[in-house]
KEDRENTI-220119 format. One line per field, with one value per residue (C-alpha): x, y, z. Coordinates in steps of 0.001 Angstrom, whole numbers, plus 500000, padded with zeros to 6 digits. Each point is the difference from the previous one (the first is absolute). Layout:
! residues N
east	[X; ...];
north	[Y; ...];
up	[Z; ...];
This chain:
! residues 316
east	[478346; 502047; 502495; 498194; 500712; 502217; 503443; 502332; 498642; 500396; 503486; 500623; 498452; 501476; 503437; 499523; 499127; 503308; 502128; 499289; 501034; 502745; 501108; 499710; 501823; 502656; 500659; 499320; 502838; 503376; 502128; 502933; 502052; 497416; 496058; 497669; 496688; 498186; 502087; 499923; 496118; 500204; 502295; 497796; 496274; 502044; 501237; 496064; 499260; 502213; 499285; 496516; 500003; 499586; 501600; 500744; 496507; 499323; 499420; 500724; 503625; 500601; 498377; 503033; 502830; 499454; 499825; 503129; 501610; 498716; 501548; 503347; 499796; 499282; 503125; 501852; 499246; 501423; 503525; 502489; 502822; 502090; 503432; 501456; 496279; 497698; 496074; 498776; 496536; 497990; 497536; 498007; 501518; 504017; 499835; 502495; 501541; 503148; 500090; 503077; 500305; 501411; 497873; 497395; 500350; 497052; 499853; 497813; 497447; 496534; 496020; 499126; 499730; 497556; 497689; 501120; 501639; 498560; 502373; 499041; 501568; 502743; 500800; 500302; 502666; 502061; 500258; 501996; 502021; 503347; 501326; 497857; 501742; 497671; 501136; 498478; 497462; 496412; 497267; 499262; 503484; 500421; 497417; 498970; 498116; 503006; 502824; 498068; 499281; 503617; 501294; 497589; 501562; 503377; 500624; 502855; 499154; 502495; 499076; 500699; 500396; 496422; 497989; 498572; 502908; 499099; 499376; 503931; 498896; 500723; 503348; 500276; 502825; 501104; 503175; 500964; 501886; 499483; 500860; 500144; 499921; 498583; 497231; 500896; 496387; 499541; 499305; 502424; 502285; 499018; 502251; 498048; 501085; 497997; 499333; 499246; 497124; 497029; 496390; 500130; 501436; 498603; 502902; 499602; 502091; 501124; 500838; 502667; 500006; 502345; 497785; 501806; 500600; 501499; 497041; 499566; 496919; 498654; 497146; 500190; 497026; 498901; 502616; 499218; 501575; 498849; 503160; 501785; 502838; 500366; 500463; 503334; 501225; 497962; 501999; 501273; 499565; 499947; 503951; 499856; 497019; 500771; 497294; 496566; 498456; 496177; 499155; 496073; 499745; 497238; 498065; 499760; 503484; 501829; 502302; 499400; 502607; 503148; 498714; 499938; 503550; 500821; 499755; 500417; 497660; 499573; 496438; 496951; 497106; 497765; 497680; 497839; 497589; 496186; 500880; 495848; 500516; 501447; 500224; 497182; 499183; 502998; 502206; 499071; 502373; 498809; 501593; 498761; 502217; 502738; 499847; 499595; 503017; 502782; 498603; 500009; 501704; 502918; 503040; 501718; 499914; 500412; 497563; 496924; 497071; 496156; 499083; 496303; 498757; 501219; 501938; 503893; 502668; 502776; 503303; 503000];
north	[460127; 503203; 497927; 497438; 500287; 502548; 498042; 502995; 501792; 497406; 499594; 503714; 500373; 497040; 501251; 503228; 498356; 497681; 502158; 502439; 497337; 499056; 503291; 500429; 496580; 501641; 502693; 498621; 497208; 501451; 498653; 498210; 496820; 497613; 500121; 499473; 498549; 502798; 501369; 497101; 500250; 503416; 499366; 497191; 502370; 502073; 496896; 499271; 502746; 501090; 496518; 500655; 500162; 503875; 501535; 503182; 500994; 499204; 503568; 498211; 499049; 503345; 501353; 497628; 500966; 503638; 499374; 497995; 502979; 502675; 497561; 500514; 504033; 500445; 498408; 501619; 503285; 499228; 500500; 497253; 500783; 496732; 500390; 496813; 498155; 499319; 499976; 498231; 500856; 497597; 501359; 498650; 496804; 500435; 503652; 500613; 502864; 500036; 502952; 501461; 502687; 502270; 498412; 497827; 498028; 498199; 496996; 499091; 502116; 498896; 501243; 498446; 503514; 501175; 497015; 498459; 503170; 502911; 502857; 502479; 496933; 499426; 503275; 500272; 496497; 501576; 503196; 498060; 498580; 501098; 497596; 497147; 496924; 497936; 496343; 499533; 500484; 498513; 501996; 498251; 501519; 503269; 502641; 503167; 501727; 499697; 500899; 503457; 500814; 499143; 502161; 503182; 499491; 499287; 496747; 498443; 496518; 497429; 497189; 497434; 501355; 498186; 502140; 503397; 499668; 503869; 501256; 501963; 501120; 496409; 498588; 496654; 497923; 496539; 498758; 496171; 499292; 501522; 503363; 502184; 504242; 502726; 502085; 503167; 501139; 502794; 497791; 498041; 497688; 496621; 497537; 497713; 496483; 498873; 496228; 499723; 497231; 499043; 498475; 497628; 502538; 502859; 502253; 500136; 501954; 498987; 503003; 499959; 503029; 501232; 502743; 503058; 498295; 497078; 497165; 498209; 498924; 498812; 498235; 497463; 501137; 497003; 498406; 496678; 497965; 496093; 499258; 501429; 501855; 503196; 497532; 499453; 503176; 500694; 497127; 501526; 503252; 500920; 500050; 502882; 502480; 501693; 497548; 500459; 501071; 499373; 498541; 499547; 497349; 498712; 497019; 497936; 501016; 496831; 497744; 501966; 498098; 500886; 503504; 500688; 498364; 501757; 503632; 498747; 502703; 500218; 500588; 499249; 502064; 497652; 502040; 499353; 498058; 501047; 501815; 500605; 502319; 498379; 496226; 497122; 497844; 497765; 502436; 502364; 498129; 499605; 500943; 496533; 498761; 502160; 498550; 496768; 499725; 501696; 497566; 496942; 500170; 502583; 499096; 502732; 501903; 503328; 502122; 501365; 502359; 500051; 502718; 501408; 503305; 503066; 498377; 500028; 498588; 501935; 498503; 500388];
up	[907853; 498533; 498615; 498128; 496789; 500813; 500587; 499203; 502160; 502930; 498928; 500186; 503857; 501044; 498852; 501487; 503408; 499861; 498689; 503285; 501830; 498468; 500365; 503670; 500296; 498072; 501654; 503192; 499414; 498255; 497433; 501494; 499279; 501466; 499372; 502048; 499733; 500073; 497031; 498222; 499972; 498657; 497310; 498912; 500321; 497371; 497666; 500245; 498418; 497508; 498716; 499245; 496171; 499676; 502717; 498800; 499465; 503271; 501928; 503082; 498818; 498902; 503401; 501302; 497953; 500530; 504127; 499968; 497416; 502698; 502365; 498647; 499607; 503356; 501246; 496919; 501573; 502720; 501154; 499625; 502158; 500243; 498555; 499295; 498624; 497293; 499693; 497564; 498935; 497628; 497725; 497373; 498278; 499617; 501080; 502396; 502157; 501632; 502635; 502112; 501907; 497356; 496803; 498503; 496689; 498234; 498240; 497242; 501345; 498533; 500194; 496757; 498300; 503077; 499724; 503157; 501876; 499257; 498466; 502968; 502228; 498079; 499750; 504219; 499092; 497761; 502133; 502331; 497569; 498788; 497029; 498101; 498162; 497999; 499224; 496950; 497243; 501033; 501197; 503452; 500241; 498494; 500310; 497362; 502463; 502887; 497142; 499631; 503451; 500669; 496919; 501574; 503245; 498983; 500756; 497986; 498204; 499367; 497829; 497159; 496435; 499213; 502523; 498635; 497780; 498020; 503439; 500218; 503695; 500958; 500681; 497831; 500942; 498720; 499914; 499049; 503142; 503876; 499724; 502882; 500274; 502591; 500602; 501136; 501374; 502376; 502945; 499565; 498208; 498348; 498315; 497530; 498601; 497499; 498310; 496577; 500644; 498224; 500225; 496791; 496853; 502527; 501208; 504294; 501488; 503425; 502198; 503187; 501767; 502739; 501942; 501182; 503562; 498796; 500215; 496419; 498342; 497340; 497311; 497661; 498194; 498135; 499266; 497957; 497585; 499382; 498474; 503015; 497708; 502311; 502825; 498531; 500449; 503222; 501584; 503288; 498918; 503573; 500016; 497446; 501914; 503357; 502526; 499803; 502769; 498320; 496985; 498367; 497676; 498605; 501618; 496596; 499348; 497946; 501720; 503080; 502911; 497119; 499716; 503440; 500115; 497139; 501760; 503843; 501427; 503696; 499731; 497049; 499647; 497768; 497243; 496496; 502362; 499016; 497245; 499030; 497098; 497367; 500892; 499989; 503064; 498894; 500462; 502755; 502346; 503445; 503545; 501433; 496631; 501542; 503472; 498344; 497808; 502574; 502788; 498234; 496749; 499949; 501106; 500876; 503576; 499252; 501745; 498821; 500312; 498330; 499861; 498271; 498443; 502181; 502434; 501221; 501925; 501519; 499638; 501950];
């Protein structure tokens, strides 16, 4: 009888009780290439609940988010010792990390301001990280609170010329075709190609890196244009970029099959999927959508990995 009348509250328990499961299922059962059922239950206990029409006042979701962040800094502090690989870490929504042995970039790394990661979390993130790029300006995206911790730490910022645009501590870049130039950061060298894209009028950059031992990746941000006009240019604009090793693209990304063409990765991390802080239940895509769409719909057979909050995949 203590939750009739009360249906918040038996929301909020219930969350908290499937959202501990779903997080022993996930770290009992890996990301990889192929998911099993187990996973596939867990994914879908998350979609559950971050399709509940408040989810981000939820104290179990945030219980959640800052388990699966924890998750993450735990491994972060460990050693990664493998010369020739990549870990890719997923965060929250399109925040990515790409780690080698000699350096860790960041990609659109995202708390929503501390109201979904904690700044005493993100601060432990953004200690391990050595160079962020941001893809473009919109605030499940970019981050205030993460653009100072990074300035107090020294963290260089590369963005568009829209994001924090009087901020001269960040690096804007845009340029009207691919340009390419180096990073010449203690660690270790980088060599950057970036694509002039855009969601709708929205400039999005698209950032190829070459890490300083040689494996390339990548994120599309969110790329989208109905009228498909940087598709034009994007045409096979895998024959100008060294090979991507990795490349995260969003789920919802538009005319997904020629993208993927379009860059010829050897590997796709999937991201944007329950996206709870900015986005309505019609837009908070799914991982069963995810699993849905690249079993049955997409054409193309490049492989790819689904990944949630504070996980990774080591690729070799």
């Amino acid at each position: 009888k203590e939750y009739w009348g009360r249906s918040e509250l038996y929301l909020e328990h219930q969350a908290y009780y499937m959202l501990n499961l779903a997080d022993q299922s996930l770290n009992q059962n890996l990301p990889s290439q192929k998911i099993n059922l187990q996973r596939e239950m867990a994914l879908l206990m998350v979609d559950a609940v971050t399709h509940e029409p408040k989810p981000i006042e939820n104290p179990a979701v945030l219980d959640f988010i800052a388990r699966r962040m924890n998750h993450a800094i735990e491994d972060l502090n460990k050693p990664f010792t493998s010369k020739k690989g990549v870990r890719i870490y997923k965060l929250y929504n399109c925040s990515m990390l790409f780690r080698t042995r000699d350096l860790t970039i960041a990609v659109d790394l995202n708390g929503r301001d501390g109201k979904l990661i904690p700044d005493e979390i993100m601060e432990r993130i953004v200690d391990k990280v050595d160079i962020l790029f941001y893809t473009h300006n919109h605030y499940d995206h970019i981050d205030r609170h993460v653009r100072d911790i990074c300035h107090k730490k020294g963290v260089p910022i590369y963005a568009t010329d829209e994001i924090f645009k009087d901020d001269p501590e960040v690096h804007h870049v845009r340029f009207d075709d691919l340009h390419t130039f180096d990073i010449d950061h203690p660690k270790g060298k980088l060599t950057v190609n970036v694509l002039p894209g855009h969601q709708d009028a929205l400039h999005n950059n698209i950032w190829i890196v070459t890490m300083p031992n040689g494996k390339v990746v990548g994120a599309t941000g969110d790329q989208w244009q109905d009228e498909g006009e940087d598709l034009k240019w994007l045409k096979d604009i895998h024959l100008r970029l060294p090979k991507i090793d990795v490349l995260a693209m969003d789920c919802w990304i538009h005319d997904y099959d020629e993208h993927v063409a379009d860059f010829s990765p050897r590997l796709l991390i999937s991201q944007h999927e329950n996206e709870i802080g900015a986005h309505g239940i019609d837009h908070r895509e799914a991982y069963w959508m995810t699993i849905y769409k690249n079993a049955h719909f997409h054409q193309n057979p490049t492989p790819y990995v689904l990944m949630t909050w504070g996980e990774w995949y080591d690729y070799k």
